[in-house]
Structures are given as C-alpha cells and as structure tokens.
One Martini backbone bead per residue (centre of mass of N, CA, C, O) as a GRO file, in nm:
protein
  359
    1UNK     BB    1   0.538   2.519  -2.847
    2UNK     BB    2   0.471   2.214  -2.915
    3UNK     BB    3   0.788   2.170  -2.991
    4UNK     BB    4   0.871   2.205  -2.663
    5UNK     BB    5   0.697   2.039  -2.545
    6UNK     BB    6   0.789   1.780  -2.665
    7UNK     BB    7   1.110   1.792  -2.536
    8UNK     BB    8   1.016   1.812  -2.249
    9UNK     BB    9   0.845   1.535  -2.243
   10UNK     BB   10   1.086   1.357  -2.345
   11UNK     BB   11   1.314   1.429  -2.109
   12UNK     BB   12   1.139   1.342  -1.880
   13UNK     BB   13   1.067   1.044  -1.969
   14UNK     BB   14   1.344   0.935  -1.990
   15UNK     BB   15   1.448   0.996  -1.734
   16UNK     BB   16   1.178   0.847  -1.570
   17UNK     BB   17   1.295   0.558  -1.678
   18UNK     BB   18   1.593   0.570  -1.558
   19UNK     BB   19   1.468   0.594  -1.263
   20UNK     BB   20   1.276   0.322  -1.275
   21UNK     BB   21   1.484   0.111  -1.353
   22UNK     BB   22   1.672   0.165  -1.121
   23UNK     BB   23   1.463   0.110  -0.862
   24UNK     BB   24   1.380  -0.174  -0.959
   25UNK     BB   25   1.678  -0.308  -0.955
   26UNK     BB   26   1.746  -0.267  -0.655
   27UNK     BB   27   1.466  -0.373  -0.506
   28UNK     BB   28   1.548  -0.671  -0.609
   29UNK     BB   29   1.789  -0.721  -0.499
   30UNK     BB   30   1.776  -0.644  -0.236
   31UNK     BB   31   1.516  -0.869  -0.188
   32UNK     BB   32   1.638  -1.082  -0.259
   33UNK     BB   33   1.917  -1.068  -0.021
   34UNK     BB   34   1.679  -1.159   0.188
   35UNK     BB   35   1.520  -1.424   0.083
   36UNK     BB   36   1.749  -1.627  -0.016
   37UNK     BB   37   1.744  -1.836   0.222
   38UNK     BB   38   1.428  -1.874   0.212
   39UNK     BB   39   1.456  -2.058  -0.059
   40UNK     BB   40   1.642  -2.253   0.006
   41UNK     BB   41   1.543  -2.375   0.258
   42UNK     BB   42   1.272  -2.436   0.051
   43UNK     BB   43   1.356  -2.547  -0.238
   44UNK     BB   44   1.312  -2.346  -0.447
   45UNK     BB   45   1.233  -2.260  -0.773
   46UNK     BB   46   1.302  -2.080  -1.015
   47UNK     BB   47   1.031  -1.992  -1.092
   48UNK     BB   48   0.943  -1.906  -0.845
   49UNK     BB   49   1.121  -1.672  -0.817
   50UNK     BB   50   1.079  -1.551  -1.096
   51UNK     BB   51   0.793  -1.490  -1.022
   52UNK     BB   52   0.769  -1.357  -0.755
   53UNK     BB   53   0.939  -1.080  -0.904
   54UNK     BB   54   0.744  -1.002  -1.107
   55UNK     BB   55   0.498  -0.944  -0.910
   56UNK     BB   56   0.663  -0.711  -0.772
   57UNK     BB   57   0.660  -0.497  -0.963
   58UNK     BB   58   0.402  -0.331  -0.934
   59UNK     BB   59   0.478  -0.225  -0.632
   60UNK     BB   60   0.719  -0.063  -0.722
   61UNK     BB   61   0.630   0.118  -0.881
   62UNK     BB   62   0.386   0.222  -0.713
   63UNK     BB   63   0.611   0.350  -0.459
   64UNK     BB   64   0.849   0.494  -0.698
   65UNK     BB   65   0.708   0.686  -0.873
   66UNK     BB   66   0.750   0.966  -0.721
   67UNK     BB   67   1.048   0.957  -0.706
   68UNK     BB   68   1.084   0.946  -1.010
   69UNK     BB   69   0.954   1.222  -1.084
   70UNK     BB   70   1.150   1.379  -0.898
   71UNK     BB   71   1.411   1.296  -1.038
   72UNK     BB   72   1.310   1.344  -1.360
   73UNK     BB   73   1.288   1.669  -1.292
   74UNK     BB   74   1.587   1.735  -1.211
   75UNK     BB   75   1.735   1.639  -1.455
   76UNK     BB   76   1.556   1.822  -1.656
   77UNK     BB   77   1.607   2.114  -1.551
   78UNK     BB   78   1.906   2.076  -1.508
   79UNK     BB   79   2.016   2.027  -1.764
   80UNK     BB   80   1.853   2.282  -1.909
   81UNK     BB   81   2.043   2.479  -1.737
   82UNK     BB   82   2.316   2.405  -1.808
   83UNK     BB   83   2.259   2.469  -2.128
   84UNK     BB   84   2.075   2.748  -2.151
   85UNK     BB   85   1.785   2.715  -2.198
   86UNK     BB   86   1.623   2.870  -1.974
   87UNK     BB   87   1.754   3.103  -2.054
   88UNK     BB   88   1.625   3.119  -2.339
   89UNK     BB   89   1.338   3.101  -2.300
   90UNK     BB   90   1.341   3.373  -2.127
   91UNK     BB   91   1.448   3.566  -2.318
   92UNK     BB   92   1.182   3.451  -2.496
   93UNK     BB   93   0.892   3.487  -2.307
   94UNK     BB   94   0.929   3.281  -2.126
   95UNK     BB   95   0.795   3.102  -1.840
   96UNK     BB   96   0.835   2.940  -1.584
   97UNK     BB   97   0.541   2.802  -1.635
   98UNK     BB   98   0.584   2.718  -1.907
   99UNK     BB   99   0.749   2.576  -1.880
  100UNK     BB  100   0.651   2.333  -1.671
  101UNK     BB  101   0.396   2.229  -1.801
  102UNK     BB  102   0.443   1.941  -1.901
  103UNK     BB  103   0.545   1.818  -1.681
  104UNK     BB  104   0.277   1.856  -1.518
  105UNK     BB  105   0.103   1.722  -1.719
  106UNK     BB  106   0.246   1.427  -1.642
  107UNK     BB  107   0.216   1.428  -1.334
  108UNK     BB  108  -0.119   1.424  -1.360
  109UNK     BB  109  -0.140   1.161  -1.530
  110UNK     BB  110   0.012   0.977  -1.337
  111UNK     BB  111  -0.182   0.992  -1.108
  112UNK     BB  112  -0.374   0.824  -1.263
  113UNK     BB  113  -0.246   0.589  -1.313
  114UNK     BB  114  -0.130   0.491  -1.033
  115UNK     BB  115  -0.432   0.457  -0.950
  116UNK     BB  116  -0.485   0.226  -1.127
  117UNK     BB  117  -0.236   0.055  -1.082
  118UNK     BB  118  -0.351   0.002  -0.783
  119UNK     BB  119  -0.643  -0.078  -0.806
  120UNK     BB  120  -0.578  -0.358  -1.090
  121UNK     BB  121  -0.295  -0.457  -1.049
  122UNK     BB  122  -0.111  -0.480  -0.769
  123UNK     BB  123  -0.326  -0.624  -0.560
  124UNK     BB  124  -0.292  -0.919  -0.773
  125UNK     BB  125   0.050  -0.934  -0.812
  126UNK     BB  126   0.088  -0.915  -0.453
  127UNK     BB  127  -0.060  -1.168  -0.402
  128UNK     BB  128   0.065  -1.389  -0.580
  129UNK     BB  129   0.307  -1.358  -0.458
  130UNK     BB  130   0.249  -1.425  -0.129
  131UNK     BB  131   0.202  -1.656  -0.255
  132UNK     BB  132   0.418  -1.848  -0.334
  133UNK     BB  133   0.551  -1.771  -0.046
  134UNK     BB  134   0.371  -1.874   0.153
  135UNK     BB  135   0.275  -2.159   0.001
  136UNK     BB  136   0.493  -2.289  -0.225
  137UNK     BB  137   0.726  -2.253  -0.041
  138UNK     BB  138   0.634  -2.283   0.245
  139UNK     BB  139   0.377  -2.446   0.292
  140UNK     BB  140   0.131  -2.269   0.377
  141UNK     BB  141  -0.161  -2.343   0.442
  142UNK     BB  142  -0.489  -2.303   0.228
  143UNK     BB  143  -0.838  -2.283   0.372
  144UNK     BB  144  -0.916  -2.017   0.259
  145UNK     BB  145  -1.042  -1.693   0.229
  146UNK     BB  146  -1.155  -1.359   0.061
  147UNK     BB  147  -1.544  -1.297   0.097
  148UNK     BB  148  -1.696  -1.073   0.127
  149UNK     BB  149  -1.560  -0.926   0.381
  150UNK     BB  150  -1.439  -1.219   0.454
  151UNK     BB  151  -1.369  -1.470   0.630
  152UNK     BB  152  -1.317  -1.823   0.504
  153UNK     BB  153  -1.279  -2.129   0.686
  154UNK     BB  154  -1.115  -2.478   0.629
  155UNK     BB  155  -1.158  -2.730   0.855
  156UNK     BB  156  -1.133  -3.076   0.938
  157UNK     BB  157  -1.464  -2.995   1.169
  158UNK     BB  158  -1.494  -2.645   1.047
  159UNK     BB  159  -1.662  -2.356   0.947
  160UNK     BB  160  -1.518  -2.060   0.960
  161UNK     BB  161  -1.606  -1.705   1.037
  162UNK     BB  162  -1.485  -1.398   0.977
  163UNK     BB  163  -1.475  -1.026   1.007
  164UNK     BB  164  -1.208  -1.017   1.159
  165UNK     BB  165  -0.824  -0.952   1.132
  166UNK     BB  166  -0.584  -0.903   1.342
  167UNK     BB  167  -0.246  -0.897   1.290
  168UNK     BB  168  -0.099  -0.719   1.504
  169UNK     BB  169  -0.353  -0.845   1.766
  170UNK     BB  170  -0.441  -1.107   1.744
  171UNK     BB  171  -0.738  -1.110   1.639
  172UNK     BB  172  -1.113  -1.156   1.645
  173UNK     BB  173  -1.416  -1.084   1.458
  174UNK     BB  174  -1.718  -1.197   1.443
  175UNK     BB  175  -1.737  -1.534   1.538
  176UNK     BB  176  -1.824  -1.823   1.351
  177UNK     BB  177  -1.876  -2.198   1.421
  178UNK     BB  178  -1.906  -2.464   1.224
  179UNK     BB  179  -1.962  -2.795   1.370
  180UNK     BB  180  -1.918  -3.147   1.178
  181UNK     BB  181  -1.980  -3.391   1.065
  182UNK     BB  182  -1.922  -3.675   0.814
  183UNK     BB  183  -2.209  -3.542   0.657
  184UNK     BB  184  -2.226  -3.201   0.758
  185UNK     BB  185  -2.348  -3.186   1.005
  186UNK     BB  186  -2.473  -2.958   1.251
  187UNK     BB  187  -2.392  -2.969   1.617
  188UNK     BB  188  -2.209  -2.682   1.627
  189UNK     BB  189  -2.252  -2.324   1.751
  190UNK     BB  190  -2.044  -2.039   1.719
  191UNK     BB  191  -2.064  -1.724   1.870
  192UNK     BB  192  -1.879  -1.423   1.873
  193UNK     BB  193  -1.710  -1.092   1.943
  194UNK     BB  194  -1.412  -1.236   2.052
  195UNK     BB  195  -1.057  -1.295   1.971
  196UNK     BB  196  -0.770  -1.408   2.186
  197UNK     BB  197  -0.399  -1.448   2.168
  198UNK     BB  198  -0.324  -1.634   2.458
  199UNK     BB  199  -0.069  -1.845   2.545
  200UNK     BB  200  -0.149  -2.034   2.284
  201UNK     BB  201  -0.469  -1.912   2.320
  202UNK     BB  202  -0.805  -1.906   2.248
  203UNK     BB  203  -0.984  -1.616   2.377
  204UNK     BB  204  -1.367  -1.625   2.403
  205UNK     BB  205  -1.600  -1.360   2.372
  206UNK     BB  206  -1.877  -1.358   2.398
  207UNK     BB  207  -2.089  -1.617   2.400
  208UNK     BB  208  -2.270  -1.824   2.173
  209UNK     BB  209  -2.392  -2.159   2.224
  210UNK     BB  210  -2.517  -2.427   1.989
  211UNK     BB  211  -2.689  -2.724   2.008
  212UNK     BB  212  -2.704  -3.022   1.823
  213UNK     BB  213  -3.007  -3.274   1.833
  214UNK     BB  214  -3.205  -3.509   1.743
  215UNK     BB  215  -3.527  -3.452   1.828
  216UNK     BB  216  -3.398  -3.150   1.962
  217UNK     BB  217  -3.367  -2.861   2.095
  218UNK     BB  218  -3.175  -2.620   2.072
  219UNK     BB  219  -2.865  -2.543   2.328
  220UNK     BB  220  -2.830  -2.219   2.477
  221UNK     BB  221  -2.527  -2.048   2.542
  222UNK     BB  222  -2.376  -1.851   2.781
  223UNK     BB  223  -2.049  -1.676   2.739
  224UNK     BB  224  -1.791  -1.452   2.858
  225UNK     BB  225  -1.554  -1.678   2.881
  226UNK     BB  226  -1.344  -1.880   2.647
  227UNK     BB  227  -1.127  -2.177   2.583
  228UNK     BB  228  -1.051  -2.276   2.266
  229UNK     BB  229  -0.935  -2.523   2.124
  230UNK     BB  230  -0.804  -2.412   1.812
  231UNK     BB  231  -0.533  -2.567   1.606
  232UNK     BB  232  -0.501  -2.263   1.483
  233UNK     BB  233  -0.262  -1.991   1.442
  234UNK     BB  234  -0.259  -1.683   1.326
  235UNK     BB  235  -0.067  -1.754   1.049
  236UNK     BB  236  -0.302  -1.896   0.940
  237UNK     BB  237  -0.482  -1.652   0.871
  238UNK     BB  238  -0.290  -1.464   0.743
  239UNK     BB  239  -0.253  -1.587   0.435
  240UNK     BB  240  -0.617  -1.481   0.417
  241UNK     BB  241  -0.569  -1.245   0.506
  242UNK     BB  242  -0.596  -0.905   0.396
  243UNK     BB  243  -0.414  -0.611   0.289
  244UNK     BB  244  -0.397  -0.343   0.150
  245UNK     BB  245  -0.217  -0.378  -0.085
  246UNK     BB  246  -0.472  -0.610  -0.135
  247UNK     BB  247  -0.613  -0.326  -0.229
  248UNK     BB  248  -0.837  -0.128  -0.354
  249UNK     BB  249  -0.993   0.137  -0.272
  250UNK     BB  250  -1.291   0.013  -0.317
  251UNK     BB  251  -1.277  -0.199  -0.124
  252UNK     BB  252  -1.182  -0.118   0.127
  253UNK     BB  253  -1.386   0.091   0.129
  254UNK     BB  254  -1.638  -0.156   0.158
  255UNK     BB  255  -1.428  -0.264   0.420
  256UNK     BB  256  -1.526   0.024   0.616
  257UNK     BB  257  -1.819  -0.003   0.618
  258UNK     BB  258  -1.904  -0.297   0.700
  259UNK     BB  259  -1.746  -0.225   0.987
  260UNK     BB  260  -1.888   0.014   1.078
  261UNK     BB  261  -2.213  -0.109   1.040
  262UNK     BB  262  -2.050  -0.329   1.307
  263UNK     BB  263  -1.902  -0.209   1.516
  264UNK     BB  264  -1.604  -0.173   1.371
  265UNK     BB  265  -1.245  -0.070   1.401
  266UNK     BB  266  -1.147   0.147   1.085
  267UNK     BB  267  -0.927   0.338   1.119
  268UNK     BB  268  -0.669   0.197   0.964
  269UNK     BB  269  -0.852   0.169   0.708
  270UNK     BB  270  -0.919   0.502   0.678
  271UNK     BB  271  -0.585   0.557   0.640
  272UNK     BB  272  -0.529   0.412   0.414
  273UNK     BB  273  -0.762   0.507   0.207
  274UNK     BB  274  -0.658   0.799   0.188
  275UNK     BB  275  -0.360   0.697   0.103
  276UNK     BB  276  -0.428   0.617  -0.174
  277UNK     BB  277  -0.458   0.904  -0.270
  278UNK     BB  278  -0.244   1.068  -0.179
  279UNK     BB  279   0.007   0.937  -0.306
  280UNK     BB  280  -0.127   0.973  -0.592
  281UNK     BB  281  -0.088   1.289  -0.611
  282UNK     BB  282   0.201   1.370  -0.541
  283UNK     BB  283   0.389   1.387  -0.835
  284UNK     BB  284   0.315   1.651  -0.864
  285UNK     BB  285   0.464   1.803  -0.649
  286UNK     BB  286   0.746   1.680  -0.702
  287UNK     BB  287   0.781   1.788  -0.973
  288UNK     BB  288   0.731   2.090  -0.928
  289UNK     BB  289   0.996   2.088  -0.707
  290UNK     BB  290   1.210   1.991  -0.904
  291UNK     BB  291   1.211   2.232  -1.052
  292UNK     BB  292   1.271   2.441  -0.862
  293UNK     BB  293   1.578   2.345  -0.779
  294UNK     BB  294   1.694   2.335  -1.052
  295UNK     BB  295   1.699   2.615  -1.125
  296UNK     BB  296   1.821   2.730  -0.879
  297UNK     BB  297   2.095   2.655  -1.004
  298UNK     BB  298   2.123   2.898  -1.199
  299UNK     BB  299   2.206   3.059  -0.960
  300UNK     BB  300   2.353   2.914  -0.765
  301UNK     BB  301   2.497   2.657  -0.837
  302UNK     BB  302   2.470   2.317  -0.880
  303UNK     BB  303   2.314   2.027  -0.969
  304UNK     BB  304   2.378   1.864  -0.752
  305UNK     BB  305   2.292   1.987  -0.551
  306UNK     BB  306   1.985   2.046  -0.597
  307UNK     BB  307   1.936   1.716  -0.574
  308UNK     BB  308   2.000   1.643  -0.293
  309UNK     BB  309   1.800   1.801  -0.196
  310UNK     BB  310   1.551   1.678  -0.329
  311UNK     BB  311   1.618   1.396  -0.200
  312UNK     BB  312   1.569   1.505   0.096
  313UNK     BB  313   1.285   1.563   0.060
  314UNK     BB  314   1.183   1.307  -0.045
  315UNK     BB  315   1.260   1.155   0.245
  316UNK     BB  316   1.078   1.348   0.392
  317UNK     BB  317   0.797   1.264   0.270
  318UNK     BB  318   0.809   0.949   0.353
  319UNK     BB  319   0.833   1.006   0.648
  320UNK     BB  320   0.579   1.231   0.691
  321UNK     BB  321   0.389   0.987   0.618
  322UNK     BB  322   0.439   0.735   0.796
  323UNK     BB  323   0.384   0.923   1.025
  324UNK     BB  324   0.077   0.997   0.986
  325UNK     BB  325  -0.001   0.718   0.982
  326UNK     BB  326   0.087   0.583   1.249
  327UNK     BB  327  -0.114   0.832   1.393
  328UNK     BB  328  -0.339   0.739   1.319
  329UNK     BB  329  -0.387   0.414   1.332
  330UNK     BB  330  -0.397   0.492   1.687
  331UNK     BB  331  -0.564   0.781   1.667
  332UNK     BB  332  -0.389   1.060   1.728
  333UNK     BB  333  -0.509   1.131   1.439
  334UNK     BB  334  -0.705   1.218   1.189
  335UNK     BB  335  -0.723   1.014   0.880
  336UNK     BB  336  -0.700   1.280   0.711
  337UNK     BB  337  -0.471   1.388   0.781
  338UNK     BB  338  -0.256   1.170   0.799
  339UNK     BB  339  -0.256   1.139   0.506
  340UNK     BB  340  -0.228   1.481   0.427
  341UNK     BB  341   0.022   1.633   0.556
  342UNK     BB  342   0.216   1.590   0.329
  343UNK     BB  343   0.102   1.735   0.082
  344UNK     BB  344   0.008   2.005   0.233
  345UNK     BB  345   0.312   2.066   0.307
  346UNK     BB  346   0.414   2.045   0.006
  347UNK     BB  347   0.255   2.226  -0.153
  348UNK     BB  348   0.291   2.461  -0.024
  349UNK     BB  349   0.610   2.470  -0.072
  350UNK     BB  350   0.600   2.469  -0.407
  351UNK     BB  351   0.454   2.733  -0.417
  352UNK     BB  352   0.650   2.920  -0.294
  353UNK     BB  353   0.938   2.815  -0.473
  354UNK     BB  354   0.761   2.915  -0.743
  355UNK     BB  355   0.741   3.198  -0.696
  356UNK     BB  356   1.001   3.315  -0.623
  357UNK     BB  357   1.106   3.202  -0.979
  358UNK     BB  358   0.931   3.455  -1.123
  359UNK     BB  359   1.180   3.594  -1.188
   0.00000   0.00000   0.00000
C-alpha cells in the first residue's frame, strides 16, 4: 500500500504543479496587459516592472492554489479511471476511500501550508509590490506608516494619527492631528470622532480643539462639525492603510480587537478574519469533490464531461465564497456564515457524492 500511496501522491503533485504553473502564468499575462499602459505612461523601468510582477507571485499562489488542487485532484484519479486503475485496485479489495486517502492527505496538508504561506508570506510581497506600483512607479508619496494598528501620517506642519480609515467610504475615525511649529512645537491639537471627505473636503465631527501658547492655559473647544482644510486627500491615505489581503490571520485578528475595544465598527475585517480560515481549509473539499467527479466518470463515460462539471463547481465555489463575504461585509448576515457558507455548502455536497461512490 505505501507504494501505492506514494504513486498517488506524485501523480496528484505532478498535475497540481502544472496547472498552478498554469494559472500562475495566465494570471501574469493577464495582469501584465492590464497595468502595461500605467508602466508606460509613468516611465517605469523594466526592473520595477518584474520587481512589482514577481512580488505578486504568492499572491496569485494563494488565490489559486484552491482551484489548482481541485484540478490536480480531477485529472489525477481521471487519468488513473481512464488507464483501468481504479477499476483494478477496486477489484484487488481496496476501497474508493483508500485510493483517495494519498490525495486526501496532500490536500489536508496543502491547507496548513497555505494558510502558513497567507500568514508570513504573501501579506509583504502583496505589500512590496503595491509600493512599487503605488510609490516607485506611480509617485504617491509615502508620508505615513501602519504601526500598532493605527495610521501614522507626517504632513508639511502636523502629524496626523487616526485609528482607522475606511478605504471604501473615504472616512477617518479616531483622530488625532498635533499641528507643528518649526522647531517641533506644538501650537494646536485636534482630537476628532470622525471625518467624511464630502465635495472635496474633510468634514470633522464631533471635535475637540485645543490651543497652547506660552505662559497661558491651554484654550479648550468643543465643536459639532466643522470643515478643516487638510491638503491630503483619500488617495493619500490610501497608500499608508492596510487592506486585508496586506495583513496575516494574527495581525488582522489584533486589527479587530483593537478597532471593537474602541467601539469602532469591525464587521468587514471579521468578515476578512474568518474567510483567511475559511478558504486556507477549502483545498481539502474540492480536492475530494475532484476525485467524486473523476471516478464518476468511469462509469458515466468521459473524463472531459467529468472535468468541466467539477471546473463548473469550482467557479461556483468561488462565487458563493465571495458573495457571502459581500454579504457579511454589509451587515446582512452574520460574519461567521458569510465566510464559512461556501465550505459548509461544498462540503456536505462532498460527503454526498463521495457516499454515494462507495459502491
């Protein structure tokens, strides 16, 4: 059985590499002749450019190694049903679940990889490559950071601090803003509850102003709403906030303590935090799904049908995994379905079709 075991398991990483070099180069090209105008117009030299396309390979790693095991899984045990494999190791007393135990294990650990390979990985060659394109390539300056889970902006004659920055709807909450002399003092300090950037300009809530000059008490005001001219404008901010894809489970998950801690609303990012779990576990579903298929074939007749059915579900798998995150992201249902919906869907169907094969 070990070199049975061990014949499965090269046929299934043959194939799972060669169609994650697949989609690895697709997804390339395809990006390539998307961005390829913005390298031009901004001058970019060929370093930047394969600097930025190499930086995002574990990203796409990632995204598609999913989909890449759901296709090693189908072309491995299509193959073997094709050649009369499985129809021999069934008549030597071995069960369709032993002949799929190799792939199963390969899948099981795939999962703990990529969730590894999310976590310490892709989260700064996704950001490295964004400054490329963003700073290096594009020119937005970078005045800021992202440190202990907040921004950290350094304009002209103030440093800038908020707790969070809604990229989707251009707000600011949390914030801080001490206002410089030139040699560091400071003159005036704003705290804020929040700030909408509405007809292009930053429009502060619930504000609380404080005034310092030498040898008198600092001056105190509270103020409902007012519009504060700061040269900088979402785009600039934008550069300095993370985005999910730019953090691992751990950062995230403390990025959501933080923001529930200070009664600032965490809902997409514990959409995010689940779906980091969520998708890290799929590889095994669809790896099993991949084998249900294959085999069917071998009694349905055609292993194209059988493939193009599970590419079928696989693109279904990916629809409902991102609408149920959209839905969660609103509110509209709880952040734990939204995220794990699609698994939960697709794995009792596994159960399923894998039972029913059992004869």
């Amino acid at each position: 059985m070990k070199i049975l075991d061990r014949y499965i398991a090269r046929e299934f990483l043959r194939f799972l590499g060669l169609v994650l070099a697949t989609f690895i180069t697709l997804y390339l090209l395809i990006d390539f002749f998307e961005k390829i105008r913005m390298f031009m117009s901004n001058a970019a030299t060929v370093r930047q450019v394969v600097s930025h396309f190499l930086y995002t390979i574990p990203m796409i790693v990632t995204q598609t190694l999913p989909a890449a095991v759901l296709l090693g899984s189908l072309i491995t045990f299509g193959t073997l049903s094709r050649h009369g494999e499985i129809t021999a190791m069934k008549a030597g007393g071995i069960s369709l679940y032993r002949i799929a135990a190799p792939v199963a294990v390969m899948a099981a650990a795939l999962c703990g990889v990529l969730f590894l390979f999310s976590e310490y990985v892709t989260p700064k060659t996704y950001e490295r490559a964004e400054y490329i394109r963003l700073v290096e390539v594009q020119k937005k300056t970078s005045h800021g950071s992202f440190k202990q889970n907040a921004i950290w902006y350094r304009a002209k004659d103030a440093i800038y601090n908020f707790k969070f920055f809604d990229v989707q709807k251009n707000t600011l909450q949390g914030i801080t803003i001490h206002y410089l002399k030139d040699m560091g003092e400071i003159t005036m300090r704003i705290d804020a509850e929040r700030a909408e950037w509405k007809n292009g300009r930053w429009v502060f809530r619930n504000l609380l102003v404080t005034r310092f000059s030498q040898g008198d008490f600092p001056q105190l005001q509270r103020i409902r709403e007012q519009v504060i001219a700061l040269p900088e404008k979402p785009s600039d901010f934008q550069v300095v906030q993370k985005n999910t894809e730019e953090m691992g489970f751990f950062e995230l998950r403390d990025y959501v303590r933080k923001l529930s801690s200070e009664g600032y609303d965490a809902t997409r990012y514990i959409v995010d935090m689940h779906g980091k779990i969520a998708f890290s576990l799929v590889s095994l579903i669809l790896a099993v799904i991949g084998a249900a298929f294959s085999v069917r074939s071998e009694r349905s007749g055609g292993m194209v049908q059988s493939i193009g059915a599970g590419i079928v579900l696989g693109f279904s798998y990916w629809i409902i995994f991102a609408f149920g995150l959209s839905l969660g992201r609103s509110g509209t249902i709880p952040p734990f379905l939204a995220a794990w919906s699609a698994n939960l869907l697709f794995g009792a169907g596994a159960i399923v079709l894998f039972r029913r094969l059992r004869t």
